[in-house]
C-alpha positions as CSV (number, residue, x, y, z in Angstrom):
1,X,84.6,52.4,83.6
2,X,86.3,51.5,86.9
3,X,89.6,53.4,87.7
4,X,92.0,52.1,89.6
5,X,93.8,54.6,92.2
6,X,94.9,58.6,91.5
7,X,98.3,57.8,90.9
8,X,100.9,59.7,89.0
9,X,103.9,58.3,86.4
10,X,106.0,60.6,87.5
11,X,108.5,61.6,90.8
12,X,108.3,65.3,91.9
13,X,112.1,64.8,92.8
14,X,112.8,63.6,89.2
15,X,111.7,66.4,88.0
16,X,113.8,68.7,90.2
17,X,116.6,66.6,89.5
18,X,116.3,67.2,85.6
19,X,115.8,71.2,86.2
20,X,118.7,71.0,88.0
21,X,120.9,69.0,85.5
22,X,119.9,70.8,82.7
23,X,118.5,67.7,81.1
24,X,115.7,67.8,78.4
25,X,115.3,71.8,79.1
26,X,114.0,73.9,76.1
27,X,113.7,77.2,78.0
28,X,116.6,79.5,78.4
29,X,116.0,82.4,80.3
30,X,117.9,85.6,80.6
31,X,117.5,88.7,83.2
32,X,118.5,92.2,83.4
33,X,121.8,92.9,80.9
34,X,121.4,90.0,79.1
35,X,122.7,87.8,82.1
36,X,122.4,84.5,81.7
37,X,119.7,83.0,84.7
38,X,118.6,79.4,83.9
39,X,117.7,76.6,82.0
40,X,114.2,75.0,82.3
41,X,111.3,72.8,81.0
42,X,108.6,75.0,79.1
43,X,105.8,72.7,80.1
44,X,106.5,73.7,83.8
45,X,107.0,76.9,83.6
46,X,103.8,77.0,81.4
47,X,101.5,75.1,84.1
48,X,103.0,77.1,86.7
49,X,102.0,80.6,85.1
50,X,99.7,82.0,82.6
51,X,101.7,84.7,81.8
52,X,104.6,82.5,80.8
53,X,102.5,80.0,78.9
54,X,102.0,83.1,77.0
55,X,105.2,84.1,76.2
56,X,106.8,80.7,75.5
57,X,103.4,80.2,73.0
58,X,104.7,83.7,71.2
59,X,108.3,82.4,71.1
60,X,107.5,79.0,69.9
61,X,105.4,80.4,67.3
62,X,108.2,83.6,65.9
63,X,110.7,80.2,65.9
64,X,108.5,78.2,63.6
65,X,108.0,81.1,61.8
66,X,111.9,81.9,61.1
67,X,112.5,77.8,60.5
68,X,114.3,78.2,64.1
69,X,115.8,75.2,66.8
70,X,113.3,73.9,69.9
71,X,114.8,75.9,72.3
72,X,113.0,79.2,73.1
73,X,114.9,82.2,74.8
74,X,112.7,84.3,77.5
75,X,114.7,87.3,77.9
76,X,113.5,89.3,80.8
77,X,115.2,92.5,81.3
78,X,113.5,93.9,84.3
79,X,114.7,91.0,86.3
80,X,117.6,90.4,87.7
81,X,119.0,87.1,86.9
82,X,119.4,85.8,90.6
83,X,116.0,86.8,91.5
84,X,115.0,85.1,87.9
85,X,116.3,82.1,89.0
86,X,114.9,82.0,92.9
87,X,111.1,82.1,91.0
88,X,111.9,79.4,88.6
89,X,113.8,77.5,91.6
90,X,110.1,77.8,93.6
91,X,108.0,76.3,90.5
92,X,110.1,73.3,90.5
93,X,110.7,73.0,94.2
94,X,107.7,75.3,96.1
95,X,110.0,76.4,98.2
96,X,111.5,80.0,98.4
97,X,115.2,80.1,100.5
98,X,116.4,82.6,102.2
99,X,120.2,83.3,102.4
100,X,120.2,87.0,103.3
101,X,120.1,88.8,106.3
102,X,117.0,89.8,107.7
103,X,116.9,93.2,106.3
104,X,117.3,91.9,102.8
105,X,114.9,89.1,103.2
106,X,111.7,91.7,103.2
107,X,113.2,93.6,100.3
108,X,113.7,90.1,98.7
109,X,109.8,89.1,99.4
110,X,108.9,92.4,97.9
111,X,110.8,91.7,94.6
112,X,109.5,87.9,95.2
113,X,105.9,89.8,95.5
114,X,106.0,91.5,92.4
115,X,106.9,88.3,90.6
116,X,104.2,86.5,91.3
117,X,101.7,89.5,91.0
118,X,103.2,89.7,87.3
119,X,103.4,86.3,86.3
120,X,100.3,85.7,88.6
121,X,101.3,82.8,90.1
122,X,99.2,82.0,93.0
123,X,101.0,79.8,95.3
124,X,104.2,82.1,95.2
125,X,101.7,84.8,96.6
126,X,100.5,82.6,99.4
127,X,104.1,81.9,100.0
128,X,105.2,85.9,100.3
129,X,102.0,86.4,102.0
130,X,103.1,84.0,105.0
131,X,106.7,85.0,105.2
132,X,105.9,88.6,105.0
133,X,103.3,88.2,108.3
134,X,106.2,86.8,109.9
135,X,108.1,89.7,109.6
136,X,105.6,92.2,110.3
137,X,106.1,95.1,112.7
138,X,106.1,98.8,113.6
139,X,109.3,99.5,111.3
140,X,108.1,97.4,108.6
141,X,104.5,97.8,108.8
142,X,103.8,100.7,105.8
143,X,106.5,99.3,103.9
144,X,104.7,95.7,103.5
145,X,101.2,97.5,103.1
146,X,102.3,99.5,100.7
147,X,103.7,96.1,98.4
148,X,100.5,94.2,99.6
149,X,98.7,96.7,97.6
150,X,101.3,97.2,94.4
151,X,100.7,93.1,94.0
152,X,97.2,92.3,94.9
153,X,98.1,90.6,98.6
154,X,95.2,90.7,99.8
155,X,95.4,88.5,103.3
156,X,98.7,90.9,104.2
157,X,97.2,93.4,103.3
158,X,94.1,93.3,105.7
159,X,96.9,92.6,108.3
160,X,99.0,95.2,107.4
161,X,96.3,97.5,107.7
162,X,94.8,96.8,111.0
163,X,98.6,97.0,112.3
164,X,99.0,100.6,111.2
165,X,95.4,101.6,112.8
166,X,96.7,100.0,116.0
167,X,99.7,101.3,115.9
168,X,99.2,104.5,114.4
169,X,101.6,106.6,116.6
170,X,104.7,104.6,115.8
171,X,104.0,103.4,112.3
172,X,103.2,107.0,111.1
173,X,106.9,107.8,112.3
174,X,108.7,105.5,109.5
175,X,110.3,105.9,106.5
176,X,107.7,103.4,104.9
177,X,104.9,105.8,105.9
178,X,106.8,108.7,103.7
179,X,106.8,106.2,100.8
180,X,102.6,105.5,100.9
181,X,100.6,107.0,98.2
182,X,97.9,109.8,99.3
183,X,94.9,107.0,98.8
184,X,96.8,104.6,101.1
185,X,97.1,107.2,104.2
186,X,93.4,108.5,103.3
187,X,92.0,105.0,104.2
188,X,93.5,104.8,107.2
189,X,92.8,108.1,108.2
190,X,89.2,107.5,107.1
191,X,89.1,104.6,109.3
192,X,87.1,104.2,112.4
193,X,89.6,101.6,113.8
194,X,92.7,104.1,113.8
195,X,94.2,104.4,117.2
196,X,95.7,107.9,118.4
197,X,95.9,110.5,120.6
198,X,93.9,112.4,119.0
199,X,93.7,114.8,115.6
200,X,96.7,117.1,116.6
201,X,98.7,113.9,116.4
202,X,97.0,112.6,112.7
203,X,98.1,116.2,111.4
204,X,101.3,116.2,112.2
205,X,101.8,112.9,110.9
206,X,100.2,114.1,107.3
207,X,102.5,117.3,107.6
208,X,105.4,115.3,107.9
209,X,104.1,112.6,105.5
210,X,103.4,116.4,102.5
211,X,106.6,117.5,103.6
212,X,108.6,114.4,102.7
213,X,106.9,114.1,99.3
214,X,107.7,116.9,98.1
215,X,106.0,119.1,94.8
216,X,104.1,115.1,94.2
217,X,102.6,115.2,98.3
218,X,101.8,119.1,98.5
219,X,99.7,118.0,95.5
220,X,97.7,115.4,97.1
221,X,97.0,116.9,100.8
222,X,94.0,118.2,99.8
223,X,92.4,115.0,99.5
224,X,94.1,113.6,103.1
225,X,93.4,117.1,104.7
226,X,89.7,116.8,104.4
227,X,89.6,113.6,105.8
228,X,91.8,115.0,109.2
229,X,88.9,114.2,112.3
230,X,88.5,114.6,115.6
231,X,89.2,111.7,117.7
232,X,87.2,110.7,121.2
């Protein structure tokens, strides 16, 4: 049988144009204290993310059950509402915007990173993943590994890492350093790549590294203090 061209009945823009009118949405979705985020289309949401697809299957089934109306309630607690509504604004759009300040834009990628590790939506990765690279630098360097590894980022991760062995000196000296688990600083340590002055400089950086931690860190330096070296 002969086809006749890939071509789709619908407009993209349409589409967007309904989310954004409220028109023919059976998805009402809630964040943290009940507040009220957004309306949308189930079969998007659905397409867009496994995880979802689950969740609105669960609903619709409990409202059958009960004899209930077509319009299924997602109430999602551990999000807040805004943030809610910036991941259901990038299934419909697959665009993320930024409105912050710069300092808030990396702490709204991290949130943004989560999501889409959670819900495991794979082009909202790829999209954290880019932005992310463009902010990467000595003060935000352990800060983005450490979220590269919390949601499976794996592209920002590699980048992340080399950064810190390059940089070792300086990146060892920020408050994102403090915050890396004991497995995290072992790997670099570990690493043949890392960069420094030498091991009088890698020790210091894991006392300060226990010492911030406290009772949880003095707990794990075993484990980094057998991998201190001696550097050439």
């Amino acid at each position: 049988m002969a086809m006749a061209g890939c071509l789709r009945a619908w407009d993209d823009t349409v589409l967007q144009d309904m989310y954004r009118n409220g028109e023919l949405c059976d998805v009402s979705l809630c964040g943290r204290g009940s507040e009220f985020a957004c309306n949308a289309h189930s079969v998007c949401l659905a397409v867009a993310s496994p995880v979802i697809r689950r969740m609105i299957a669960w609903e619709v089934e409990k409202a059958r059950a009960k004899g209930g109306g077509s319009t299924v309630a997602l109430a999602l607690p551990e999000i807040g509402a805004g943030l809610l509504r910036q991941f259901v604004d990038f299934i419909y759009t697959g665009n993320v915007v930024f409105e912050t300040p710069m300092g808030n834009k990396l702490a709204t990628l991290i949130e943004l990173g989560r999501l889409a590790n959670f819900f495991d939506v794979d082009a909202l990765r790829t999209v954290v993943e880019d932005e992310a690279a463009g902010l990467l630098g000595t003060e935000t360097c352990a800060e983005l590994l450490g979220m590269s590894i919390e949601c499976s980022l794996s592209r920002l991760q590699d980048r992340c890492a080399v950064y810190a062995l390059d940089h070792f000196s300086s990146v060892s000296q920020t408050p994102g350093f403090l915050q890396l688990g004991e497995d995290v600083v072992a790997c670099l340590l570990d690493d043949d790549r890392l960069t420094c002055s030498g091991e009088e400089e890698v020790y210091h950086a894991v006392v300060q590294w226990v010492t911030s931690g406290g009772g949880a860190h003095r707990d794990q330096v075993e484990g980094s203090g057998k991998r201190l070296r001696s550097f050439d």
